[in-house]
C-alpha positions, 0 to 999 in steps of 0.5 A: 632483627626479631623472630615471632615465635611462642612456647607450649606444653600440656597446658595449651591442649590440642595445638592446631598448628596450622592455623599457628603458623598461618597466623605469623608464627615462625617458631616454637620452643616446646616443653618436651618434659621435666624432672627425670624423664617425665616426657610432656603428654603433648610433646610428641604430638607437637613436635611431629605436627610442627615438623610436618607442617615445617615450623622449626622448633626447639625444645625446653626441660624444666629443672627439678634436678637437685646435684649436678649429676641429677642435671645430667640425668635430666639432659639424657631424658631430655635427649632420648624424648627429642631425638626422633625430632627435627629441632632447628632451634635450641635445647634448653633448661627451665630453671625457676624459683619452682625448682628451688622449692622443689630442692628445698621439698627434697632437703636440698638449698639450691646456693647461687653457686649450685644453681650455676652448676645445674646449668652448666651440668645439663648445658654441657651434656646437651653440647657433648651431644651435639645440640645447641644448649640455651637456659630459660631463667626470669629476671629475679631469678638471674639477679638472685642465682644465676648473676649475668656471667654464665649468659655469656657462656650459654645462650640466655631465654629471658623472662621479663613480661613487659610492653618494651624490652629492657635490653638485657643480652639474651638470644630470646626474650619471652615478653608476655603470658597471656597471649592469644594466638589463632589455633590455641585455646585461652593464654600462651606465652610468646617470645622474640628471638634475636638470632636466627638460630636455624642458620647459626645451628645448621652453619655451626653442624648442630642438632644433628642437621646435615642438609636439613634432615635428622642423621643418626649422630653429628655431622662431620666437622666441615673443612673450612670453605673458601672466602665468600662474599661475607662470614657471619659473626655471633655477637657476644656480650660487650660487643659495639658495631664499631669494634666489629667493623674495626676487627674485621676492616670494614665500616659501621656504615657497611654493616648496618647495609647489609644487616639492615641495622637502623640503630647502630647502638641498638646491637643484641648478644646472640644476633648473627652479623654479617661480615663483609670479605675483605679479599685476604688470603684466609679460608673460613671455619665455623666453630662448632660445640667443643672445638677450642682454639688450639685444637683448630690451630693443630688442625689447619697448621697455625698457632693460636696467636695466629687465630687471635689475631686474625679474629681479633680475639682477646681470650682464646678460653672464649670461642662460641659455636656458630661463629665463623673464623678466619684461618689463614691459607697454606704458604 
């Protein structure tokens, strides 16, 4: 499964969204700013347009943080700048070798090991807050600062302008800088994304969307629902198909019918399966940003062990919002 969608910022100008989305366009991450709560000129404009006319949307924040507190700032910025918007699509940190010269600029050396924590400064801030956290970094970049490690804590936006993709995990892959799109003026850049981040947000209560419109604060966290014909699963880094299929007692054969899988070793971290029900005795929940594993078993009166088995789960510290889990019913 891929997603066409691109991202924008002051550069693009006056968007004729319309014509955006008549041409095919299913997404678009926008720049909603940068630095400390300097909000893009053109980002109110974007978002309100795009919610009109009902292309979902995300929003990115590039990085000129210099400590982990100052990436925390950053995300509170990014917040107050996105809140009166309808976001189905992820909150993200745009971390490039611009930020390291503006650090160094300041007489700040941005280590691999700070890098690291100015994204996992804004990313935490933005779940606390109830939004599904991503971070844009390009190839050098994650091969010089960022490493492949923290993609499996956050979902990874990719830069890597190519004709094919080198399979890199990621949940959405920016492939080129010079594309031409109807209702834009001169070159914009366009991505694919690998998940279908509107169902794994809306299924997980995040962005604040409950029923499909803004709310004031999170949802609620849901009570699990009973077993239905399938659960959907996020599949996470060092996945195969037939693992999946042997977790959850099913077969490759039928997954790849109901995901419409043609290459059963060509699956992608991010991408959400669905799982078929196998008639057992459990009810369902899906993880939402913050819940842990112990905090789930308190809730619905099971232990741990219980929930990694069940879900075939070999570290319980490791659990993604989005992903649906099975609780076993009251005896």
């Amino acid at each position: 499964m891929s997603i066409k969608g691109l991202d924008v910022s002051k550069f693009q100008g006056e968007v004729d969204w319309e014509r955006v989305k008549a041409a095919g366009y299913r997404f678009a991450m926008l720049r909603a700013g940068y630095g400390f709560n300097t909000v893009d000129p053109q980002f109110r404009r974007n978002a309100s347009e795009c919610n009109r006319i009902g292309l979902p949307i995300g929003a990115y924040w590039f990085c000129y943080a210099v400590s982990p507190s100052s990436a925390v700032q950053e995300a509170d910025g990014c917040l107050d700048t996105i809140a009166d918007y309808k976001l189905e699509y992820p909150v993200c940190y745009d971390i490039e070798q611009a930020s390291v010269d503006y650090a160094s600029g300041e007489g700040v050396t941005i280590t691999p090991e700070l890098a690291k924590q100015l994204v996992k400064s804004f990313c935490d801030r933005i779940e606390a807050k109830g939004y599904f956290a991503m971070f844009y970094s390009n190839k050098n970049f994650l091969d010089q600062y960022l490493g492949s490690d923290i993609a499996k804590r956050y979902a990874l936006w990719y830069a890597r302008y190519a004709d094919t993709f080198d399979g890199t995990d990621c949940a959405m892959w920016q492939y080129t800088s010079q594309g031409s799109v109807p209702g834009i003026s001169g070159n914009v850049d366009l991505n694919l994304s690998y998940v279908d981040f509107p169902s794994v947000i809306r299924s997980a209560g995040l962005n604040r969307l409950s029923g499909g419109t803004p709310s004031s604060s999170p949802s609620p966290s849901p009570s699990p629902a009973p077993s239905t014909d399938y659960i959907t699963y996020v599949i996470q880094s060092g996945d195969t198909l037939s693992g999946i299929a042997a977790r959850y007692g099913t077969t490759v054969s039928e997954l790849t019918r109901l995901n419409g899988i043609s290459d059963p070793d060509r699956i992608y971290a991010g991408n959400t399966l669905k799982v078929p029900e196998s008639g057992a005795s459990y009810q369902t929940y899906t993880i939402r940003s913050g819940d842990t594993l112990s905090g789930i078993a308190a809730r619905y009166g099971t232990t741990v062990s219980e929930l990694a088995k069940l879900n075939g789960i070999s570290d319980p510290d490791q659990i993604y919002a989005g992903n649906t889990i099975r609780i076993p019913s009251s005896r």
